[in-house]
DOPA-831650 format. One line per 4 residues: their letters; for each residue x, y, z of C-alpha. Coordinates in Angstrom, 1 decimal. Last residue first. Layout:
<rs>
a	X Y Z | ... .
</rs>
This chain:
<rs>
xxxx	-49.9 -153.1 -11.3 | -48.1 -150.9 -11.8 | -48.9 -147.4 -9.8 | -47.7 -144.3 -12.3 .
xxxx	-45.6 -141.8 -10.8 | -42.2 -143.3 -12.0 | -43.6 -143.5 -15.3 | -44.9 -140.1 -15.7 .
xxxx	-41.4 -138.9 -14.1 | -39.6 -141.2 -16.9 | -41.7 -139.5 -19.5 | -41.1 -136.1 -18.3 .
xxxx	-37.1 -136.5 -17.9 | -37.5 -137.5 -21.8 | -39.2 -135.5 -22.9 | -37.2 -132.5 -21.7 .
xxxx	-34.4 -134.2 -23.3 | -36.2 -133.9 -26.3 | -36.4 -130.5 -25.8 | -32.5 -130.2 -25.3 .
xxxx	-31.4 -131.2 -27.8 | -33.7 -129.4 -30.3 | -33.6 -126.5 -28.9 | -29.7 -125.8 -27.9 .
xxxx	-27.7 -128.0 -30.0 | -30.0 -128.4 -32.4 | -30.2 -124.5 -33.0 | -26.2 -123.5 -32.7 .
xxxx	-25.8 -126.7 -35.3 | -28.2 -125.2 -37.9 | -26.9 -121.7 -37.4 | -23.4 -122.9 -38.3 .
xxxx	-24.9 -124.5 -41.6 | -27.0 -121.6 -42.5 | -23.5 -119.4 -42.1 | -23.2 -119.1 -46.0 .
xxxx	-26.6 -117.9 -46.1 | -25.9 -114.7 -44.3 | -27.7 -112.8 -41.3 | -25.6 -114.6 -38.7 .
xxxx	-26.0 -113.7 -35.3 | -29.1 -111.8 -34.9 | -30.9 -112.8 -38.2 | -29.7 -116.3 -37.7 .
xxxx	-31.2 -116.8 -34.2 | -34.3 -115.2 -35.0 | -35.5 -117.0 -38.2 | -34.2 -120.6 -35.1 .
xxxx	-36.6 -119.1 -33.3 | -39.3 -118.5 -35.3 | -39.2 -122.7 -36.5 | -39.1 -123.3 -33.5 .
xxxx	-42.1 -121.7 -32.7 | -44.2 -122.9 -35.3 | -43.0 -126.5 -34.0 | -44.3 -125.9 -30.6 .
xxxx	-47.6 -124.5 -32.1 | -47.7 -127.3 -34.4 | -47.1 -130.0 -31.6 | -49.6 -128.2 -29.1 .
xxxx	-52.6 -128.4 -31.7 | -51.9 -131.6 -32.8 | -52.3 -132.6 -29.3 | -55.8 -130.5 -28.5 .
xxxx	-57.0 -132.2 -31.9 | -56.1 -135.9 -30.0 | -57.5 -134.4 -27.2 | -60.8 -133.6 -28.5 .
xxxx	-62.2 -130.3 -27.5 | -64.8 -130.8 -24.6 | -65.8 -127.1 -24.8 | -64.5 -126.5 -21.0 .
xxxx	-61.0 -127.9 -20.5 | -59.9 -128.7 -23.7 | -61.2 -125.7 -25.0 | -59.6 -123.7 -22.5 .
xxxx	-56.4 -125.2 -22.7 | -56.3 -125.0 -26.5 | -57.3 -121.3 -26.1 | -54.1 -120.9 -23.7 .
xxxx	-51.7 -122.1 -26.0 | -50.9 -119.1 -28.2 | -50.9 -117.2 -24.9 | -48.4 -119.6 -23.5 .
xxxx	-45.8 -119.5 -26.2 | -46.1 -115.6 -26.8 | -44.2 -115.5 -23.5 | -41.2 -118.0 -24.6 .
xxxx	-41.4 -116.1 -27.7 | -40.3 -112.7 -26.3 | -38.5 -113.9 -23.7 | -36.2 -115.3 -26.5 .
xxxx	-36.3 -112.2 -28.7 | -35.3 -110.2 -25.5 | -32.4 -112.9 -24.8 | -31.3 -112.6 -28.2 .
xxxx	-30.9 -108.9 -28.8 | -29.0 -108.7 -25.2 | -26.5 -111.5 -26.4 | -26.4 -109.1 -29.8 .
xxxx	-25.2 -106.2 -28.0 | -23.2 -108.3 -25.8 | -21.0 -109.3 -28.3 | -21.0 -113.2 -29.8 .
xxxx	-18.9 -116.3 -29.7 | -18.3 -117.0 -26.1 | -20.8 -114.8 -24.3 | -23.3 -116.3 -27.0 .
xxxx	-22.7 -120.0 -25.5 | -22.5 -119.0 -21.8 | -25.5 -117.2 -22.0 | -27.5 -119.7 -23.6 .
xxxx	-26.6 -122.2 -21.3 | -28.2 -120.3 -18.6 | -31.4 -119.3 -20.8 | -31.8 -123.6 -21.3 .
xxxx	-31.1 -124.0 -17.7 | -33.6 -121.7 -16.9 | -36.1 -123.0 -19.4 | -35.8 -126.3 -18.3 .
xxxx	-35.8 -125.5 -14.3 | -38.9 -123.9 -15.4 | -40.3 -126.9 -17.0 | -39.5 -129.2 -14.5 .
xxxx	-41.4 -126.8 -12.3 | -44.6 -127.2 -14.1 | -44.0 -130.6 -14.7 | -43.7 -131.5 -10.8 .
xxxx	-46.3 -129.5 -9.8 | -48.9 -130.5 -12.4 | -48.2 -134.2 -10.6 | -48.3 -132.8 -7.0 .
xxxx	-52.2 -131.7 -8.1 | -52.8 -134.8 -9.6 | -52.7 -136.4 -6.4 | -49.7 -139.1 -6.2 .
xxxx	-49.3 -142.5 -6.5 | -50.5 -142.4 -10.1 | -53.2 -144.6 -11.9 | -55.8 -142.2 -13.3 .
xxxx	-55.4 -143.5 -16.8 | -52.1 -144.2 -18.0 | -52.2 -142.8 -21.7 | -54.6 -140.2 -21.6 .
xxxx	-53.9 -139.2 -18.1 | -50.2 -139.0 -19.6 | -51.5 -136.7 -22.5 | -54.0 -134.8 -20.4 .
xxxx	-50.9 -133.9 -17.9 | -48.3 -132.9 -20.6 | -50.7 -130.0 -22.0 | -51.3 -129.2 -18.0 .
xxxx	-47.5 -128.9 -17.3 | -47.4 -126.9 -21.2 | -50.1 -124.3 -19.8 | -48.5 -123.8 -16.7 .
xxxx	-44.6 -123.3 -18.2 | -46.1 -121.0 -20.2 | -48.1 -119.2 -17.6 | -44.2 -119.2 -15.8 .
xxxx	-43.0 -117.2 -18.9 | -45.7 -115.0 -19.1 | -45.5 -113.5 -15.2 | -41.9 -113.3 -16.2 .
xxxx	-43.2 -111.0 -19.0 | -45.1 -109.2 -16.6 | -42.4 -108.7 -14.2 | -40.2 -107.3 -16.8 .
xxxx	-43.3 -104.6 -17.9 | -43.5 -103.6 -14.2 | -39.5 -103.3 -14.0 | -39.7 -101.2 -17.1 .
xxxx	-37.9 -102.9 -20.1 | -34.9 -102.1 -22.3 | -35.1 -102.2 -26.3 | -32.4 -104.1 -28.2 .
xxxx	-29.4 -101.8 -29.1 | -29.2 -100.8 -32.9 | -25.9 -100.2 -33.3 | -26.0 -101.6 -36.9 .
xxxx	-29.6 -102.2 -37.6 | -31.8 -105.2 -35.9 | -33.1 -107.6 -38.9 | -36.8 -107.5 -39.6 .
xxxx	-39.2 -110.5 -38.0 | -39.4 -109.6 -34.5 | -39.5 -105.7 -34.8 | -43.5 -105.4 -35.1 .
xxxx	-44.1 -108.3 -32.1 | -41.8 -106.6 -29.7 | -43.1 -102.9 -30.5 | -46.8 -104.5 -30.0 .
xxxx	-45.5 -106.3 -26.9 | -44.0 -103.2 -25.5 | -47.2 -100.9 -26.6 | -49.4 -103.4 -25.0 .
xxxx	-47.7 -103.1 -21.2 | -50.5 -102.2 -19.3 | -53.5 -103.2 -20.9 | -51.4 -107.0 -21.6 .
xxxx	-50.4 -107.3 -18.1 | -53.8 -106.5 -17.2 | -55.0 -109.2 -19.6 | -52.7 -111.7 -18.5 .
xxxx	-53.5 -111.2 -14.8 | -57.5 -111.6 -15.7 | -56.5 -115.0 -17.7 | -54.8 -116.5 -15.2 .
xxxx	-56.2 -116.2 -12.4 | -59.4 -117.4 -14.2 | -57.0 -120.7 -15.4 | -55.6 -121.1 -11.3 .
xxxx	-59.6 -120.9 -10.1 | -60.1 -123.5 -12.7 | -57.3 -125.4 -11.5 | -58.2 -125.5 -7.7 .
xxxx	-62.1 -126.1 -8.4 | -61.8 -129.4 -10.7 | -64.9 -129.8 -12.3 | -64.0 -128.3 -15.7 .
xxxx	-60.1 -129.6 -15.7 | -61.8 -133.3 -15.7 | -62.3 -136.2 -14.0 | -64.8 -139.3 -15.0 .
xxxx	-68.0 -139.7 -12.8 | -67.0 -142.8 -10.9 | -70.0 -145.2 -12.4 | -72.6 -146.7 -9.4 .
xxxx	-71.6 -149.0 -6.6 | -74.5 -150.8 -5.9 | -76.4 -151.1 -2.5 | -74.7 -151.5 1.1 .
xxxx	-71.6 -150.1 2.1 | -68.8 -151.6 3.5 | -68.0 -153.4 6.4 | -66.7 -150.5 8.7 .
xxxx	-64.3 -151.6 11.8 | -65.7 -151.1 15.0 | -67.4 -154.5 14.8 | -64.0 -155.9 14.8 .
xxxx	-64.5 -159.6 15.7 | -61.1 -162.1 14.1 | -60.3 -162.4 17.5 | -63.6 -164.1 18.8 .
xxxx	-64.7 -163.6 22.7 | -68.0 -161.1 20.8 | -68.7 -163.7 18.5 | -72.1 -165.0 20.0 .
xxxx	-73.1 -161.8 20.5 | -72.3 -158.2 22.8 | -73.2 -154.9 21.5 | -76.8 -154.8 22.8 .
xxxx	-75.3 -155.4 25.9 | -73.6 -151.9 26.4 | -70.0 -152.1 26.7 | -68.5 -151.8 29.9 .
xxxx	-67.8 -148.4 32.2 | -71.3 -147.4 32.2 | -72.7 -150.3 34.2 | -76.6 -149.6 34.0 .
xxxx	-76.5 -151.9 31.4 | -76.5 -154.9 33.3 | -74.4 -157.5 32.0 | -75.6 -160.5 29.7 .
xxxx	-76.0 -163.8 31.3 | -73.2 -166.2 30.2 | -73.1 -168.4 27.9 | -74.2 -172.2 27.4 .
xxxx	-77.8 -170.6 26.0 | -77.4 -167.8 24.3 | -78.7 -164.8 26.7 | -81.6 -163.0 27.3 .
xxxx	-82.3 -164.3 31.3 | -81.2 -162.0 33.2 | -82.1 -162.3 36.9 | -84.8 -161.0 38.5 .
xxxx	-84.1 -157.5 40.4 | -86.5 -155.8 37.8 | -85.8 -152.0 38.2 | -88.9 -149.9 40.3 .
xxxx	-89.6 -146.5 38.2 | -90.6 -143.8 40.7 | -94.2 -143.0 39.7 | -95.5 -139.9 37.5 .
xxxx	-98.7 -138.2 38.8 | -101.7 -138.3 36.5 | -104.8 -137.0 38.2 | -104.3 -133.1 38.1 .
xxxx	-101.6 -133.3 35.3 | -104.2 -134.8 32.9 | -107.1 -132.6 34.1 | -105.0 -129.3 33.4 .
xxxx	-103.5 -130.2 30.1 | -107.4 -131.3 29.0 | -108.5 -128.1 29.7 | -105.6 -126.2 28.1 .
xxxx	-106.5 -128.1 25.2 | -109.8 -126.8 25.5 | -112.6 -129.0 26.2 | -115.5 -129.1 23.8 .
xxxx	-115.9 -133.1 23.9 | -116.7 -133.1 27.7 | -114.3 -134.5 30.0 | -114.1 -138.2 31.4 .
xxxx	-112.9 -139.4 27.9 | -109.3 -137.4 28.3 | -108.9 -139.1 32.0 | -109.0 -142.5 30.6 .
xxxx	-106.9 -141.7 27.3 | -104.1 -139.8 29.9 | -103.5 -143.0 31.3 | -104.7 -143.8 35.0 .
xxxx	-102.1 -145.3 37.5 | -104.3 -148.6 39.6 | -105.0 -148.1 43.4 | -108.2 -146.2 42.7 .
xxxx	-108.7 -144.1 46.0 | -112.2 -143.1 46.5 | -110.8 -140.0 45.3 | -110.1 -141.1 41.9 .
xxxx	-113.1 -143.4 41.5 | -115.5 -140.3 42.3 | -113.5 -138.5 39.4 | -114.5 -141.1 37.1 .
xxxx	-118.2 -141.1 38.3 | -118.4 -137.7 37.8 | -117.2 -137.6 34.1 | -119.3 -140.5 33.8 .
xxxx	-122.3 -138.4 34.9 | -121.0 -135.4 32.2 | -118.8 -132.6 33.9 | -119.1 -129.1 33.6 .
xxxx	-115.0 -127.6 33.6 | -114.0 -125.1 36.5 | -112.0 -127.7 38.4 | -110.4 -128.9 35.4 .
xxx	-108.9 -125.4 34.9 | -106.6 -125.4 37.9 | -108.2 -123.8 41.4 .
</rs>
């Protein structure tokens, strides 16, 4: 016994259900068997009644021909063939071989403004920056007394027999560590400017293009130390070729840390570019300027050598930085698409 069976019913109620099993050869909805039952029924009443007298039919497909074509074309084909396409994708051009409907035809609506890029929403290098700075403060809380000894003995003269100051492997991998942020830092430097210049119009991600100038630059600076050697192992001792190459490392380190504000500002404080530039050139020039102090104070430490210590710093600073330019404008233009 279901739950329609227990339900009062109203006279039309009655006369509804008489229909039904005096055989009523039409299929009752669910609205006509809903208004035969009193208006408190539950909805598990209703449930019941409505699978009591509504029983589903087997569906009977039309066997009459198709008729929903163009006409002078074909009828359609059935869609109960699986293995074709589906009617709906058939038209007029369907036989045509310039139709592709699987190929996209754009979007609809108005483009709107490309949101400009920068360093702040780009994921990959501000994960690289935040590396970055935590590794160059614990290099920095581990090795501080060498780069405070390094920095306090840079600008006096080294004594007679005094030997230049050996470093722990942790405190040489740190510097290293240094060196390649420098290389970083001046790859990025180089990247605004040339973004600046050309716009986003390289054939390569941006990522390939930090890449390349990143390790230009360190194929620069080891070079640069290589030639180094082989110039001081000529014309100098080792105790002074050792002097050097820890003044060098030195500044080539301090390089990067004295850039990596402008980075940052650039990046995140919307610094102007143009004051970012300036920035780099008198840092860069600052550091020259230290290096070639160091270079006569090591090797020369008289004034009547000024003009030998002029020729021993173009030839290897000045040289070859603007040969560093160089190779990095040609790559920037190389890179770039012309149009």
């Amino acid at each position: 016994m279901t739950v329609a069976d227990s339900l009062p019913l109203s006279s039309a109620s009655m006369h509804g259900f008489r229909n039904i099993h005096r055989g009523v050869s039409h299929q009752l909805t669910p609205a006509q068997v809903l208004k035969w039952l009193p208006d408190g029924a539950t909805p598990e009443q209703q449930d019941s009644a409505i699978q009591r007298n509504i029983h589903p039919a087997s569906v009977h497909w039309s066997t009459m021909p198709d008729t929903l074509h163009l006409p002078g074309q074909q009828a359609g084909r059935s869609f109960k063939n699986v293995i074709l396409p589906t009617y709906y994708k058939e038209s007029f051009f369907s036989k045509d071989s310039m139709f592709h409907p699987e190929l996209p035809g754009g979007r609809l609506g108005v483009v709107g403004d490309p949101i400009p890029y920068s360093i702040a929403g780009d994921d990959l290098l501000t994960a690289l920056l935040l590396g970055c700075f935590i590794l160059a403060a614990v290099a920095f809380s581990k090795c501080r007394s060498f780069f405070f000894h390094q920095a306090k003995d840079f600008f006096f003269p080294p004594r007679m027999g005094q030997t230049a100051m050996t470093e722990t492997s942790n405190e040489f991998r740190y510097q290293f560590f240094f060196i390649l942020q420098t290389c970083l830092l001046f790859a990025l430097t180089f990247f605004l400017y040339t973004r600046s210049t050309f716009g986003d119009t390289f054939m390569i991600s941006r990522y390939k293009i930090i890449g390349i100038y990143t390790g230009v630059l360190a194929v620069y600076f080891l070079v640069k130390g290589l030639v180094y050697w082989f110039v001081n192992w000529i014309f100098f001792d080792k105790r002074k070729m050792e002097q050097w190459f820890h003044a060098y490392f030195f500044l080539v380190s301090a390089e990067g840390v004295v850039l990596f504000p402008m980075i940052m500002l650039l990046a995140y404080f919307r610094l102007p570019l143009q004051t970012g530039l300036i920035y780099a050139v008198i840092v860069v020039v600052l550091f020259k300027l230290f290096t070639f102090y160091k270079a006569f104070i090591i090797f020369y430490q008289r004034i009547s050598a000024i003009l030998q210590n002029i020729l021993y710093f173009c030839m290897l600073e000045i040289i070859p930085m603007l040969v560093l330019w160089g190779i990095w404008e040609m790559i920037g233009n190389d890179m770039k698409i012309t149009f």
